[in-house]
C-alpha positions as CSV (number, residue, x, y, z in Angstrom):
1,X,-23.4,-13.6,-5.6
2,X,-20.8,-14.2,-3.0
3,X,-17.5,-12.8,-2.9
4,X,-14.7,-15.1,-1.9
5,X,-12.3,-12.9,-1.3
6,X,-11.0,-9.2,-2.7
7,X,-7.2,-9.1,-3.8
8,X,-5.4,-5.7,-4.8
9,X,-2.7,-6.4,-7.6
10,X,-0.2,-3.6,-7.3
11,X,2.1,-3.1,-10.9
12,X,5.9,-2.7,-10.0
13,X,8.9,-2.0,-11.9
14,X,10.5,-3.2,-8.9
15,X,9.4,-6.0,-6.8
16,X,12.0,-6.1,-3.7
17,X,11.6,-2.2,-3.3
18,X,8.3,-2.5,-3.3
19,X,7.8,-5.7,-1.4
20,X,10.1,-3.8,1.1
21,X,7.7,-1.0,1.6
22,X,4.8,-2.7,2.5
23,X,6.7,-4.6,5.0
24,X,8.6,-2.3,6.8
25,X,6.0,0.5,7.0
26,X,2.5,-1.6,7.1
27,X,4.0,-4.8,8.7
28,X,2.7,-7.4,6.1
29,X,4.7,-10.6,5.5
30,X,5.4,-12.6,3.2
31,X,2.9,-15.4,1.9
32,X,4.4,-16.1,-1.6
33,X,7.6,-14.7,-3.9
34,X,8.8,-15.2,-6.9
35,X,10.4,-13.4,-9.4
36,X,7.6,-12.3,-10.9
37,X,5.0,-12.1,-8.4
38,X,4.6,-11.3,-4.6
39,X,1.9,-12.1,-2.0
40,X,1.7,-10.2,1.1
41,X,-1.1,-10.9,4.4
42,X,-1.2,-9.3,7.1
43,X,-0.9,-11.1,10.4
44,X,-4.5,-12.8,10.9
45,X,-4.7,-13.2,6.6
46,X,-7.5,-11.0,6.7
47,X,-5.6,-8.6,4.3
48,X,-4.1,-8.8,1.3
49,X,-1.7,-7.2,-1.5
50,X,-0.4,-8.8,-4.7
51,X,2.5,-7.6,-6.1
52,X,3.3,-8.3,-9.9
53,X,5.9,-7.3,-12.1
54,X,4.9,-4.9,-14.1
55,X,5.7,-6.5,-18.2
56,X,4.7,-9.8,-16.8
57,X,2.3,-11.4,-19.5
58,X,-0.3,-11.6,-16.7
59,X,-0.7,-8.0,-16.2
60,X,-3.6,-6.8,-18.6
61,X,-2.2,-4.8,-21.4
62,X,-4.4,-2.3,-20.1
63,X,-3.3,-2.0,-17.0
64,X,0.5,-1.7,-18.0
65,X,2.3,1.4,-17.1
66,X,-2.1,2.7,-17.1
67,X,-3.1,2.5,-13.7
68,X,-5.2,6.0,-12.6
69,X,-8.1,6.8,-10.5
70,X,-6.7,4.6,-7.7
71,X,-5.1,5.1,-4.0
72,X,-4.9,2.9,-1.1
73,X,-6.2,3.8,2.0
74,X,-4.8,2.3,5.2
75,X,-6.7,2.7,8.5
76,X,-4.6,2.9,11.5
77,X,-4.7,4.0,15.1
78,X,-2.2,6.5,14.9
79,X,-1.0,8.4,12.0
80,X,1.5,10.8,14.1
81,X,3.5,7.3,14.7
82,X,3.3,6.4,11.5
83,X,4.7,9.3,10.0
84,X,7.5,9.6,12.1
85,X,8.2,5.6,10.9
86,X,7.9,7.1,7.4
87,X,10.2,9.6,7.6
88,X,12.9,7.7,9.5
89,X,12.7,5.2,6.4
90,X,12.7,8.2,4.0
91,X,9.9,7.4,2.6
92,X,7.9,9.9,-0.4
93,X,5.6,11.9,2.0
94,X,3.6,13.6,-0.4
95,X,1.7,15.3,2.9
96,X,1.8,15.5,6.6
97,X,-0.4,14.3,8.9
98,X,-3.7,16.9,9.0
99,X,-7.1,16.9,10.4
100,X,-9.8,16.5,7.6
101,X,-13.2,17.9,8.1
102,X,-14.6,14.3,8.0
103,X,-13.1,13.2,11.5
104,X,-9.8,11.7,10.6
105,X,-6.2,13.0,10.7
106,X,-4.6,11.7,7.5
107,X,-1.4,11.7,5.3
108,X,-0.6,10.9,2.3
109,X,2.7,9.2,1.0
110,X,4.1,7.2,-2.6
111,X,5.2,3.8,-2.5
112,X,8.0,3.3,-4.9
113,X,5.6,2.1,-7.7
114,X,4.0,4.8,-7.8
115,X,1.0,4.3,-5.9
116,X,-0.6,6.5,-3.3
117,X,-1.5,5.5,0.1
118,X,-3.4,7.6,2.2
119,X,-3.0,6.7,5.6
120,X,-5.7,7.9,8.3
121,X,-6.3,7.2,12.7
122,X,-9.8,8.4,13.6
123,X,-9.4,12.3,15.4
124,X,-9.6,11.7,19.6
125,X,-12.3,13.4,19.9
């Protein structure tokens, strides 16, 4: 089997704040909007987010107000930058940038829906 392509619907009570967040902070633009629905790619397309409204009819009644188990991880080259962007947008930081045992320095921080992005650089070793 052959995947086509991988796309990461995110649920949102709110789909301008959130839309806003992943713009400002992870520089994706804007492929698509609606007023239900919002497609975001990153400058070469490579990456993806969908953004739906939350009661939409499309969202799986299972996933409504349900979603657990699941973070977003966003490799960067430097999460020291990063933060201070996060902070001067007052963003949620859940937790500072700190060195893991696994060679990364990483933070973590909630996006207005709710979700949580871990955001990593590799340590300079």
């Amino acid at each position: 089997m052959k995947i086509n392509r991988l796309l990461t619907n995110i649920c949102s009570d709110n789909l301008e704040l959130s839309k806003s967040f992943y713009t400002s902070l992870f520089d994706f633009r804007v492929d698509f909007t609606s007023d239900w629905f919002v497609h975001l790619i990153s400058e070469e397309r490579e990456l993806e987010i969908g953004i739906i409204a939350n009661g939409h009819e499309l969202v799986p009644e299972q996933a409504r107000n349900n979603i657990t188990g699941v973070y977003l991880t966003f490799v960067i080259e430097d999460v020291d930058t990063f933060f201070d962007k996060a902070k001067t947008l007052a963003c949620e930081i859940l937790q500072a940038p700190e060195a893991t045992f696994y060679g990364q320095k990483r933070m973590l921080l909630a996006a207005p829906e709710g979700t949580v992005c871990d955001v990593s650089s590799p340590l300079n070793t």
